[in-house]
N, C-alpha and C positions, 0 to 999 in steps of 0.2 A: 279618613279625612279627605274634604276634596281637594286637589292641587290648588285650587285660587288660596289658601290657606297656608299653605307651605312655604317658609321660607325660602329664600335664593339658594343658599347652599346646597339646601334639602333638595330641590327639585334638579339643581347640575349632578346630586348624587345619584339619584333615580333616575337621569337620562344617562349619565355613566355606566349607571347599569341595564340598560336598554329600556330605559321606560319613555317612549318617545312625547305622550301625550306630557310628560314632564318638561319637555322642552316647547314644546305646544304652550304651554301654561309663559316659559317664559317669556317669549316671542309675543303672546300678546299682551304683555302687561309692559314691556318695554317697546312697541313696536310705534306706537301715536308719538311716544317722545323721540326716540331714535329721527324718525322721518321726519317732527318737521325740525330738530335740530341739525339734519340734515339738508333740509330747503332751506335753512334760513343761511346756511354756512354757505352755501353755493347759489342760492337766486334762479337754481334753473332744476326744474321737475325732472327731466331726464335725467340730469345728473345724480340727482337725488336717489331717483328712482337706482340708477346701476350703483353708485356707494350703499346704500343698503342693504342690496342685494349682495354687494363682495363685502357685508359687515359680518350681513348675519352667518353667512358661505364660511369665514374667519371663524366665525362664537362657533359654529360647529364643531372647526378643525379644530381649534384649539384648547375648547372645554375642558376635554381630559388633562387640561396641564393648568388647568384655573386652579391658585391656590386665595383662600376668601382671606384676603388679606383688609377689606374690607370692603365697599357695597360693589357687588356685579355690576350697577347701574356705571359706578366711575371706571370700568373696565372694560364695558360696553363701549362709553365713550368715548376713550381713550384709543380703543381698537379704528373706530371710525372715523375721528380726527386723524390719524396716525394714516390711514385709506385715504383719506382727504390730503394731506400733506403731499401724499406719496404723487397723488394722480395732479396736483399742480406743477410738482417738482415734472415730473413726464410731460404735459402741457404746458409749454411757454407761451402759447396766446393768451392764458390767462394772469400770467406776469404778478402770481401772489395773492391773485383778489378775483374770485369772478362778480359780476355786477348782476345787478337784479335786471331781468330783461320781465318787465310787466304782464306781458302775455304766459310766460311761465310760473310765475307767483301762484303756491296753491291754495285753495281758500279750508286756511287751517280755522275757521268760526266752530263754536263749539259748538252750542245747542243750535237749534232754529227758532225761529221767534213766529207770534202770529203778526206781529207789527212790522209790517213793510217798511215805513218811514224809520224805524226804530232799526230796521237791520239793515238798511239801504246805509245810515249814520255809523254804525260798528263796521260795513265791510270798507266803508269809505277813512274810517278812521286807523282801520287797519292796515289795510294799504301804505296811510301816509306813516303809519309808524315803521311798518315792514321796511319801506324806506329809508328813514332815518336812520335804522336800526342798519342797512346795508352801507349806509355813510361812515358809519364808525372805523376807525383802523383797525386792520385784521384782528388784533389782539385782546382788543376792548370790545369787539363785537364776539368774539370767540369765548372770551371769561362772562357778558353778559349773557349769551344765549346758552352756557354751561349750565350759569345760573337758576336761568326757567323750566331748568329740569330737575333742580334740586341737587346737583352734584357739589360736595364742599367745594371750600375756596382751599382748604389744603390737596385732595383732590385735583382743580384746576390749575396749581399752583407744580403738583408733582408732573401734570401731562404738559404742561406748556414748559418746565423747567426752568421755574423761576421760585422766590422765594415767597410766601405765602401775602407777606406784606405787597409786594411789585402786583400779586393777584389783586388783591382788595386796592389798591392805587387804580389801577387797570378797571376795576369795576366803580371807583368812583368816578373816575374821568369818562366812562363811557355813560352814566347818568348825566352828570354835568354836560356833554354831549349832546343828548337825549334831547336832555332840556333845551338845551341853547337851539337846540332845529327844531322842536315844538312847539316852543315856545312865538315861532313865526307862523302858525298856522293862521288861515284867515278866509276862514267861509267855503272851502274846496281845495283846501292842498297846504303845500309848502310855498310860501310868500321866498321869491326869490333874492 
């Protein structure tokens, strides 16, 4: 059977037991979410770039003590929010929150298009979302962008340490949000 097939557990048992192309298999089927929930948590590519790298350095170490208590995905996350955490708490310039520095924002568009005008409007819309999406309060930008990766709200609820309700609050305030800064768009950006 080829590893794209294999479930999560299956494939940390077979890197458990030296099968590396196992670990290969997980790495890239969580590697696009991982990073850009990691740009979006921090605003800055570098940064991204080195949490990543001490995520996946961690999912290495710590594999052999993964017990599937349910999806790798929210354990993955957990590990790199918790990286994140850590490396603010070290960095007091960033006082909680790093901000989006524009020139850094990476262009997470998914397909390519043939229509210039039509992808010129997605990167531009993108942007002003990325944006809005950086305005949110750490906590309601943290459970929404949890979100777009598919990780429960009980899940986000156990990594942030709150009660599953305070999550889904946290995730409607930060639509509500959303909206109310969207909602001022006006032909090229955010109306200020």
């Amino acid at each position: 059977m080829p590893t794209e097939e294999i479930e999560d557990c299956e494939l940390i048992a077979l890197f458990a037991s030296g099968d590396s192309a196992a670990f290969e298999t997980l790495y890239g089927r969580y590697r696009r979410q991982l990073y850009g929930y990691l740009c979006n948590m921090t605003g800055n590519c570098s940064e991204a770039d080195e949490l990543f790298e001490e995520t996946w350095l961690k999912v290495i170490d710590r594999l052999s003590c993964y017990r599937d208590h349910g999806k790798f995905s929210a354990w993955l996350f957990r590990l790199a929010r918790n990286l994140f955490i850590d490396r603010l708490r070290r960095n007091a310039k960033f006082n909680g929150a790093m901000r989006l520095d524009d020139e850094n924002v990476p262009d997470l568009a998914g397909a390519d298009s043939y229509e210039p005008d039509r992808t010129l409007a997605n990167d531009e819309l993108r942007a002003v979302i990325d944006r809005a999406v950086a305005q949110l309060p750490a906590d309601q930008r943290e459970v929404f962008l949890l979100r777009q990766q598919d990780i429960s709200f009980r899940d986000i609820a156990a990594m942030q340490k709150c009660s599953i309700n305070t999550a889904l609050g946290r995730m409607q305030y930060a639509l509500k949000n959303l909206r109310k800064t969207l909602e001022n768009i006006d032909n090229g950006g955010l109306v200020k």
